[in-house]
N, C-alpha and C positions, 0 to 999 in steps of 0.2 A: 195415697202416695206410697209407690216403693220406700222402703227403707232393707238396709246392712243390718244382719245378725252377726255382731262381732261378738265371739264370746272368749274372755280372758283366759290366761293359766297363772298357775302359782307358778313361782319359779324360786322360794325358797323352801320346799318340802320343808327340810329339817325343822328350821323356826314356825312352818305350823304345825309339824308333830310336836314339837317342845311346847307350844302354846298350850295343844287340845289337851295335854298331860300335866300339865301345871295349871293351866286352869279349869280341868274337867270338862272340857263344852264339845261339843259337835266339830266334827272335823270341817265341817264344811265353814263353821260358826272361824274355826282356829284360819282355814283361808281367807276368808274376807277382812283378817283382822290382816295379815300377812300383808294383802293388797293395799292395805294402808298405811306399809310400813311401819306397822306393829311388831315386830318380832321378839320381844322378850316380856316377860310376866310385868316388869317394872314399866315398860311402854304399855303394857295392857290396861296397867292400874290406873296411870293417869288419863288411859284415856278413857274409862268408863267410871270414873270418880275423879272426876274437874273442882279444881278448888283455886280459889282466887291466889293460892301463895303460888303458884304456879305461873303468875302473870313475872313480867321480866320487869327488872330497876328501871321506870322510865328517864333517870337520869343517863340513860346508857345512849339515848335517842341523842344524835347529834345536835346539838345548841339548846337544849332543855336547861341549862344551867343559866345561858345569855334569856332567855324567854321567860323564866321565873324569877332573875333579877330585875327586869324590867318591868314584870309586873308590879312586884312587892312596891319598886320608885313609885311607880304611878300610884298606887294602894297609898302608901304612906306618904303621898307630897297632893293628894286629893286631885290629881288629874281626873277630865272625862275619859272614860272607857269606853271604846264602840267593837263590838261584837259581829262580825260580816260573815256573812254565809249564803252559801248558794241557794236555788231556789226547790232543790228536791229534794227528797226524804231525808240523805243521808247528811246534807244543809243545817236543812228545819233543826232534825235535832241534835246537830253537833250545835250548833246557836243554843236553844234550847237548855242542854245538859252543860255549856260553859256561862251562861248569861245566868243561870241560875242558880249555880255555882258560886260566881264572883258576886252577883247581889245582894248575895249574904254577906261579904264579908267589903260591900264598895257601895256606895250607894250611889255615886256619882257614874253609872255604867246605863247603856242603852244598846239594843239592838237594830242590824238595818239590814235589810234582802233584798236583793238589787231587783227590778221590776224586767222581767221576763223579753217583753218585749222593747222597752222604749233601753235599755243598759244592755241586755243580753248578759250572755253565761262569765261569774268569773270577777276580778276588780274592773271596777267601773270607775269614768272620771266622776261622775254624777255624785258616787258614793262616795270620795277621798274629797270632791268642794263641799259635798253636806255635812265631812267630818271635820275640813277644815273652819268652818265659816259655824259654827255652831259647835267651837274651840275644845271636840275630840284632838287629843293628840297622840292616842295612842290605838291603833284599832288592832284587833286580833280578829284573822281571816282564818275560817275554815272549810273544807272542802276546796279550795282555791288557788289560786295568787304562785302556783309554784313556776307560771311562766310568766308570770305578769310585770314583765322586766322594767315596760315601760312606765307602767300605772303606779309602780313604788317607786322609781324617780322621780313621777311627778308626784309624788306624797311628799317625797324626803324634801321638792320645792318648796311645798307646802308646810314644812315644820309639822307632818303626821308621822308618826313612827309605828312600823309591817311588825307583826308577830305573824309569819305564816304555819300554818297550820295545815296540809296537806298531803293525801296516796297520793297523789296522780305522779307520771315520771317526769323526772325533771327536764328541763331542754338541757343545752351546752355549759352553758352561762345560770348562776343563779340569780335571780332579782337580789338588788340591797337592802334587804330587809336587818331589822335587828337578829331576829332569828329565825329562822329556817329549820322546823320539824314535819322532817317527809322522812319516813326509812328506804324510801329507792331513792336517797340520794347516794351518787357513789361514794362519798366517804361516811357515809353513815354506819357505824358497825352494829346497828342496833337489831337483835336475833330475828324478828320476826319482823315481814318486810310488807306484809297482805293486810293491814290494819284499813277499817273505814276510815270514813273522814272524820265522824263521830269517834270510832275508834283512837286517833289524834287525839282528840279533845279530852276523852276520858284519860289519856296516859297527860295532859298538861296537867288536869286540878289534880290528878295523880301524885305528879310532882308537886307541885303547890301544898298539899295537903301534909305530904311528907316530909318537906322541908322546914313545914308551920307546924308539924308535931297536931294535926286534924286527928280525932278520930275515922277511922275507917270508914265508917256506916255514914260518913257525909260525902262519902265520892259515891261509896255503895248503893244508894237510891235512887241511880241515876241509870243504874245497870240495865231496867227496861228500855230505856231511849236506847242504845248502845245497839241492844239485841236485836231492835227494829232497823238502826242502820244499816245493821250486819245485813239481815234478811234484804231487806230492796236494795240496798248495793249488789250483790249477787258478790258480795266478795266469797273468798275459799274459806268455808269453815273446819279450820285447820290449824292445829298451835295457839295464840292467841286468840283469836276468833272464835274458837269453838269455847275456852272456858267460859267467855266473856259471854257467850251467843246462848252457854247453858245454862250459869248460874243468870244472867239477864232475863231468860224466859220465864225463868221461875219467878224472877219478881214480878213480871209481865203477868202472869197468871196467878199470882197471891195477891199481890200489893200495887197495883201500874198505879201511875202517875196519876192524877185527876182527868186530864186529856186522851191519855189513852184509854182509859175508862171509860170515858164518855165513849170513843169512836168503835170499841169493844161491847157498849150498850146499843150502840145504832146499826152497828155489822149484826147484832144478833148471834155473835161468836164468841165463846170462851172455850178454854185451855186449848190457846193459841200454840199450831208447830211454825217452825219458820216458814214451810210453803200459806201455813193459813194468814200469816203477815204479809209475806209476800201478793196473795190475792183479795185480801179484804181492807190490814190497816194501812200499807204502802200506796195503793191508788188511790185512798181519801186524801192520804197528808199531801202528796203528789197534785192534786188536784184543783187545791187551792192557789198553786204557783200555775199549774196550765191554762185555767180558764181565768182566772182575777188577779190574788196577790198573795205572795207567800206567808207574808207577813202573818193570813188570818191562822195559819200552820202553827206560827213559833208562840202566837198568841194562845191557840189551843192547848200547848205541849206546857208552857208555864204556868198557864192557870190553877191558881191555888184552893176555890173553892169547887163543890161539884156542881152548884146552878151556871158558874159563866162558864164552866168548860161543855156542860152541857149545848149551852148558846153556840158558843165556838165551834163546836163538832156539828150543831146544827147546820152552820152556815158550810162547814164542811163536806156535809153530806146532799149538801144540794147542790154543792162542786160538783163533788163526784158524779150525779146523776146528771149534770148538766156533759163534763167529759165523757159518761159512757154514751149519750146521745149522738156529739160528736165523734166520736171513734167508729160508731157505728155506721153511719150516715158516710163517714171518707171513704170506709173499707170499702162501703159496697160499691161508692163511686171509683174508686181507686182497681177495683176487683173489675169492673167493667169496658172499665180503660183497655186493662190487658188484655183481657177477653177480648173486647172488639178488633183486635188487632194482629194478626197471626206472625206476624213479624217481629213483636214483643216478647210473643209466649214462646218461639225460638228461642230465644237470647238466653245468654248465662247469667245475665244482670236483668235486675226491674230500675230503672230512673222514670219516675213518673213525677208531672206538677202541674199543680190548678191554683188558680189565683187566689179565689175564695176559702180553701182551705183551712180552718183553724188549725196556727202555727203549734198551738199548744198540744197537739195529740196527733203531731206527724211522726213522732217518735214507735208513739203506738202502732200505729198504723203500718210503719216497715215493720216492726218485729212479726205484725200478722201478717203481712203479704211473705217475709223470709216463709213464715212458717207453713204456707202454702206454695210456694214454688220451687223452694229451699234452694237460695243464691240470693248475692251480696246486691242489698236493695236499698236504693237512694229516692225518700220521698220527700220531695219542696214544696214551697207556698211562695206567696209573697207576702214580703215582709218590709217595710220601711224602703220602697222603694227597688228593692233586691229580692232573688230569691233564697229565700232559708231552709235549706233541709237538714234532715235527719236520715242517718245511713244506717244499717246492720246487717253482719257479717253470718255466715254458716262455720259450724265444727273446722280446726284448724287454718281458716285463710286468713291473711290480715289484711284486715278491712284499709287501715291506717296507711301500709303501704304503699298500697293500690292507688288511693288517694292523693299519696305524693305524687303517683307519676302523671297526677291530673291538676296537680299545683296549677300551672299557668293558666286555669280556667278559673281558677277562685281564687274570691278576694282573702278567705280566712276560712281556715278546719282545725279540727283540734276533736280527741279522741282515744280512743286506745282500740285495738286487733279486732273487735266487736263490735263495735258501735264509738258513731263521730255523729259533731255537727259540722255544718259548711255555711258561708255564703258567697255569692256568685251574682253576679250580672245577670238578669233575667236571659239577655239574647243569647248568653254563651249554653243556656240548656240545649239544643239541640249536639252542639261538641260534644259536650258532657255523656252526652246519652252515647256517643260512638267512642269517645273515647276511652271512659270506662269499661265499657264491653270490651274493646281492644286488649287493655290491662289485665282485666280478671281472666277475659279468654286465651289468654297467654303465661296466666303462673296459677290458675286455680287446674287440680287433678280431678277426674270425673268421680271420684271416688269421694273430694268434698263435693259434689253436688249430689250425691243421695245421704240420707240423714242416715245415719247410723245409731242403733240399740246395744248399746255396750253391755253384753251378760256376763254377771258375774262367773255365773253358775251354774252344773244343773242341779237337779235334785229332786225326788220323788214325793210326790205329796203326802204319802204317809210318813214323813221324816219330818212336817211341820204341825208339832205339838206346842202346846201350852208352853214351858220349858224355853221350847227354838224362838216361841216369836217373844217371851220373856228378855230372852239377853238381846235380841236382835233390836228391841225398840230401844237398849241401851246404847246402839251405835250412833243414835239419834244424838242433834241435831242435824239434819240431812242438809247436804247444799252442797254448791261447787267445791272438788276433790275430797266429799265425804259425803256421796248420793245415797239416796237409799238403793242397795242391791236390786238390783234386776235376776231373778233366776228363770231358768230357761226347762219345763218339764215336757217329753213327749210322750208320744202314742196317749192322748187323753180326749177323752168324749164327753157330750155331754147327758148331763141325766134330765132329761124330758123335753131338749129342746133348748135354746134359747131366744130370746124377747127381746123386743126393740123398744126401747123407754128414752123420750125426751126427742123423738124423730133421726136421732143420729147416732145412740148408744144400744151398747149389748149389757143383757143382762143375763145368767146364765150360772149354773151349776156343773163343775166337772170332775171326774174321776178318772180314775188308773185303775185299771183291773178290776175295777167295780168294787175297788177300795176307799175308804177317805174321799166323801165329797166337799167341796169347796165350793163357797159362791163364790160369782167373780162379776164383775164392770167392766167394759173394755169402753173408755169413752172415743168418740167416734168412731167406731169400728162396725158401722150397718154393714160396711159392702162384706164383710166377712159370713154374716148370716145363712145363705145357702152352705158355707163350705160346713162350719160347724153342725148345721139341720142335716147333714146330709149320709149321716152314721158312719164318715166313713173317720178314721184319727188323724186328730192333727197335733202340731206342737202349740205351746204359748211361752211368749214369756211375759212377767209381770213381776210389779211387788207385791209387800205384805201389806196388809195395811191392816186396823182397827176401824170395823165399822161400827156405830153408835144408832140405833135404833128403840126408840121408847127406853131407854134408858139401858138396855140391853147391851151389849159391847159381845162381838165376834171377830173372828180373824174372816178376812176378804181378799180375795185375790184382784189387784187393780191391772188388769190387762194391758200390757205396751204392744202385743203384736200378736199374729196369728199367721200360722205358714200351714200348707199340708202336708201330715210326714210322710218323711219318704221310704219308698217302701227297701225293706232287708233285702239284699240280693246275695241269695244263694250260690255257693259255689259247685 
């Protein structure tokens, strides 16, 4: 697939000359801090030396003061406590790290995960009669409820009382809950506004702990869940998030939980980065809400010995293989569709649906079709009588928008600029398919439909020493608005050729000048093979990375792209 080589500028020279001078490093090193809004030695410090005092007063978080007293009543008058959370990663373990939390210090508390299919995303009536009639009266909802206007008036009928607990944006109107901690509420003046859902959770017993005079090291061991929310949320690791997301890794890879343990012995993975959470522990815990029940997730993540977390991850890991079968099996059926159809592979949009479908990994299933056709893709099933899909979007279009202007064709959507769910009346999919192309082919620019490689940089491969990639891996935790740099080298060849490993990867050594060789990976990148065999130079751009081999560790170049240079033209 074409893709844009956009390659950045600094645009605060000064603050990276002051940088690379104050803090002795690489000019290039002093730009990429620039790019993130680093500009003084004291923005440097905190952000290559994260420490938890740095986390902001969660009492600053609107209603944390109405939400902690409400707890304490319930704690202290022996109410049931019910603990609600949605049914994916960032759910499981904000449930998780609050249910385990308050069990300490409540014993009258239970948790509940609403069932995928038969309740769907979000409070459920199902959920508020199982709290009422089995005399919960106080439930705390995470990842959730922040439009759930209707479902906490039918609670407050019910003598239940809402602690909400949720990122997502608020609609116009807030549900009547007791309290309401979301930082994109607009009157929320609370600093940092990108927290997970987990993240929420961790600033409640935050509070809680601090109001109760807790020692610290009892909210602190909870940091691993936190970090994992962070990572499969895809939130921006950034201000809060990153210290949380740093100091959390670190517990993740000393000390994890008994649960994560376990799923970290069956991944066959230790010293986990965010991206290795993101593709190893995130699709297990995930997995258990796609194909069966969440529930066996939050069971996993509490588990206090290591034989039942062991079980628990067992039964986990045969999720996951049981999801990656299905995901497998759609694509290819879903990949066929379009193909068969030359009037599909036109469009600026995919809307595709099959009856059969398991609903539980339609989500997946667009994020891979986006990522092969790169434009805004709606995949459905059938679900309870209706069709249910799953949408995602490309680099700046809002998906959610678009969606509105397709309102009168669905019964319910709900979402953010990336990725929505929907549901719809099975016969209105043929509308659907023309009217969404309508919408997108009328406010998306050609320029979001080819993917773009945002280069940081360029830079000469004999300027990546021991040293560079030293502080470089201190810019880590990588993720949304703090990626790992892309740098952009040309005129580079290769030394002896490069190799096809895996049927669809390059593998390959190159130099400059017949300076500093470097191996490198470019994953999928076969069709580039003749260009690089073919002596003549071309550019790349890639990261850095640490490759690990028999226990050996080197620096590696991870290939994002290959173009051929162009040639000097003389004047």
């Amino acid at each position: 697939m074409e893709k844009r080589w956009v390659e950045w500028e600094v645009k605060n020279h000064t603050a990276s000359a002051e940088l690379q001078e104050s803090l002795k490093i690489d000019a290039i090193l002093a730009d990429l801090l620039v790019k993130r809004g680093i500009n003084s030695y004291e923005d440097a410090h905190s952000f290559f030396r994260p420490t938890l005092e740095q986390l902001h007063d969660p009492f600053l978080m609107k209603d944390m003061d109405l939400a902690i007293t409400r707890i304490e009543q319930a704690i202290q008058a022996g109410e049931k406590i019910l603990i609600y959370g949605d049914y994916d990663v960032d759910g499981t373990t904000a449930v998780a790290l609050t249910y385990s939390f308050f069990k300490k210090h409540h014993a009258a508390i239970d948790f509940y995960i609403p069932d995928r299919y038969l309740e769907g995303y979000g409070i459920s009536s199902q959920g508020i009669d199982y709290a009422a009639e089995n005399g919960y009266s106080l439930i705390i909802a995470l990842d959730c409820g922040i439009k759930s206007n209707d479902k906490i008036a039918y609670a407050n009928e019910k003598g239940v009382d809402f602690i909400i607990c949720d990122h997502h944006l608020p609609g116009d109107t807030l549900p009547a809950a007791i309290a309401i901690l979301d930082p994109k509420r607009t009157d929320c003046n609370y600093p940092y506004k990108e927290l997970s859902g987990c993240g929420i959770g961790f600033k409640l017993i935050q509070a809680y702990a601090q109001k109760n005079n807790l020692p610290v090291e009892e909210i602190n061991t909870y940091l691993d869940l936190v970090a994992v929310s962070i990572a499969a949320d895809i939130v921006p690791i950034t201000g809060e998030n990153r210290v949380l997301a740093w100091i959390g890794l670190q517990k993740l890879n000393s000390d994890p939980c008994k649960g994560l343990s376990a799923l970290m012995d069956l991944s066959g993975r230790k010293d986990l980065t965010i991206t290795d959470v993101v593709f190893t522990i995130g699709p297990r815990i995930n997995a258990a809400g796609r194909i069966d029940d969440a529930k066996h997730a939050v069971n996993l993540l509490i588990a206090e010995n290591d034989a039942l977390a062991f079980e628990k991850g067992q039964i986990i890991n045969t999720k996951n293989t049981e999801r990656k079968e299905h995901d497998s099996l759609i694509t290819e059926q879903a990949l066929a569709l379009i193909d068969e159809d030359p009037a599909l592979i036109a469009r600026k949009t995919t809307v595709v649906y099959n009856h059969d479908w398991h609903k539980g990994v339609i989500g997946i299933v667009a994020s891979r079709l986006t990522e092969k056709y790169y434009r805004p893709t709606i995949v459905m099933t059938h679900s309870n009588g209706k069709a249910a899909g799953s949408a995602r979007s490309v680099l700046g279009f809002d998906l959610y928008e678009a969606l509105s202007e397709c309102s009168e064709l669905l019964e319910q959507f709900g979402g953010h600029k990336y990725a929505a769910g929907l549901t719809m009346k099975i016969e209105n999919i043929p509308a659907l398919q023309q009217k969404f192309e309508e919408v997108v082919s009328r406010t998306i620019t050609e320029e979001q439909l080819v993917q773009a490689i945002n280069i940081d940089t360029e830079i000469m491969l004999n300027q990546i020493d021991a040293k560079f990639f030293r502080i470089l891996k201190q810019f880590e935790p990588f993720g949304p608005q703090n990626m790992a740099p892309i740098f952009i080298s040309k005129n580079v060849y290769t030394y002896s050729g490069a190799a096809l490993v895996g049927n669809n990867h390059l593998k390959m050594s190159v130099h400059q000048h017949n300076q500093t060789y470097y191996n490198c990976i470019g994953f999928g990148l076969a069709e580039f093979m003749p260009m690089v065999n073919s002596g003549e130079p071309f550019d790349i751009c890639y990261t850095i990375d640490e490759n690990i081999w028999k226990e050996k560790k080197s620096i590696q170049l991870n290939i994002k792209g290959i173009r051929a240079t162009l040639p000097i033209l003389k004047k």
